[in-house]
N, C-alpha and C positions, 0 to 999 in steps of 0.2 A: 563475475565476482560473486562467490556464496560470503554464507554468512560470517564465516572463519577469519576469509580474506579480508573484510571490511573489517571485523574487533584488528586484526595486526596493523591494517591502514591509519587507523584510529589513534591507537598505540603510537604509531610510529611518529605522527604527524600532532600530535598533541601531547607526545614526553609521558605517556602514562605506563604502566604497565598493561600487561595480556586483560589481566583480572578486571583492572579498572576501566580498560575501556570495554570491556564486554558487559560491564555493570551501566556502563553509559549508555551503551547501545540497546542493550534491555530495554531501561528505562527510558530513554525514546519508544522505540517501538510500540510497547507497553504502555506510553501514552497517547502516542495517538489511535493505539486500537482501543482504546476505553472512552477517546472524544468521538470517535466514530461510532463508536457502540449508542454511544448517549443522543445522534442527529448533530452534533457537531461538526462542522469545518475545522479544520487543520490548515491555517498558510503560513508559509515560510518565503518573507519576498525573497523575489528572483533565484529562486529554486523551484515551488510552483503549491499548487493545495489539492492536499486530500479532501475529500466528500465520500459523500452517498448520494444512493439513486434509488429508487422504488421501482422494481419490476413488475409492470401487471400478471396476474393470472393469463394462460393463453395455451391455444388446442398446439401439438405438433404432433410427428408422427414417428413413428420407431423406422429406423432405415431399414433394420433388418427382416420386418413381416410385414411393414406398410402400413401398419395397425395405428390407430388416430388414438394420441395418448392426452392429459392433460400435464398442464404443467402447472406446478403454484407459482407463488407471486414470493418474491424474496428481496431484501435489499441487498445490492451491489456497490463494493470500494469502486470509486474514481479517483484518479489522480490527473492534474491538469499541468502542464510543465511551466514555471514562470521563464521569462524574457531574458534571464542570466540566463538559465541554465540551453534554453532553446539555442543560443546565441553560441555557448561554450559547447556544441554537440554539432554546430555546423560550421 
């Protein structure tokens, strides 16, 4: 499912129009990447929560020359699945 498919899911399943549920879906999105930007948590029970994680800095190597490169340090999205949704996928 792209991003298309879920605004018509949306739509279909909540009586809106195209427009309006793509204005919906934005604005999700768009907020939980602005609580995430901030070191905010994101949960939604029994669907599951957004985070963050802090990468250390750390040596690796380029595959292709073998050459010992450095990597920075960055934060990375997590996403944990809650007990509904784990439950509804098995």
């Amino acid at each position: 499912m792209n991003k298309g498919d879920l605004i018509d899911s949306v739509a279909d399943h909540a009586g809106l129009t195209k427009a309006d549920a793509s204005k919906a879906v934005d604005a999700v999105l768009d907020t939980v990447t602005g609580a995430l930007k901030k070191g905010d948590k994101v949960t939604l029970p029994g669907f599951g929560t957004f985070s963050t994680s802090r990468r250390a800095a750390r040596s690796g190597r380029n595959p292709a020359t073998g050459q010992t490169i450095q990597i920075k340090a960055k934060t990375v999205a997590k996403f944990k699945a809650g007990s509904k949704l784990t439950e509804a996928v098995n």
